[in-house]
C-alpha angles and dihedrals in degrees: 000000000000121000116268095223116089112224114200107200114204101227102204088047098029084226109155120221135207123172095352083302130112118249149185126221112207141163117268095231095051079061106060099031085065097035086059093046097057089038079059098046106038096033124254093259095053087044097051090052087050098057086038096069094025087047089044090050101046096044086045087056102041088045087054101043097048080048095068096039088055113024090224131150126264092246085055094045096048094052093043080055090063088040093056093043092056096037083063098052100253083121142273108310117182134165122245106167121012101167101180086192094059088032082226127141137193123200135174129204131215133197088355113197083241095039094051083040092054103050091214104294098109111138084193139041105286096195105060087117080082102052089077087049086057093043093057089038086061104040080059091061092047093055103053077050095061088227116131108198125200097235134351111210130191137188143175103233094177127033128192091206094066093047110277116120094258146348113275126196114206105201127184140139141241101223114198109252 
């Protein structure tokens, strides 16, 4: 099996490509290795906030601008966004629930790179890294909604890594009365 996602490599830079974006390929292992230490020095609480915005912001950006490369809908955008994350081995990500009137989402994770790293003998939610990627995934629907909500919240509700099937992402929004 080859990856679906195409990577156009500049030949004069080296910069790799993937849907007109700039990427990084790096071992699995380098990634969660990192993504452990800085839990451990900055405190899982202060990290989490942290991916939280940077992931937000990045996921915000990637679903916009594939918006205007491809004139989709925010439902298609949104999904093309879990299929490129897991095209790129971040996991499996799939939809269960997208309901564009609640502006609530469910999603579940498969073979997640924390998840597949732990071995199963996490005493806490390994996959919180992707909260902040459905957050800004979100805030992109409810952009193209015109709609601005007071907060977008995320959580992982079931973790593999602490023994469930399979992560699950709980996603909704606080709208302004």
């Amino acid at each position: 099996m080859q990856p679906a996602v195409q990577i156009d490599v500049d030949e004069a830079s080296g910069i790799w490509r993937t849907d007109g974006l700039p990427m990084v390929y790096v071992p699995r292992h380098f990634m969660v290795n990192m993504h452990k230490e800085i839990e451990k020095t900055l405190g899982r609480d202060a990290y989490e906030a942290m991916l939280d915005r940077s992931g937000a912001k990045s996921a915000f950006f990637w679903c916009k601008r594939q918006s205007e490369l491809l004139g989709a809908s925010e439902r298609d955008v949104f999904a093309l966004y879990l299929r490129r994350l897991s095209e790129r081995g971040w996991g499996r990500f799939s939809i269960e629930q997208l309901d564009l009137d609640q502006l609530a989402a469910q999603v579940t994770l498969r073979d997640s790179i924390y998840v597949l790293e732990s071995e199963g003998q996490a005493a806490a939610p390994t996959c919180y890294m992707f909260e902040g990627f459905l957050i800004g995934a979100m805030q992109f629907v409810c952009a193209m909604r015109g709609i601005d909500p007071q907060a977008i919240t995320c959580r992982e509700v079931q973790c593999a890594a602490m023994g469930a099937a399979e992560c699950r992402f709980e996603v909704s929004c606080v709208l302004t009365d």
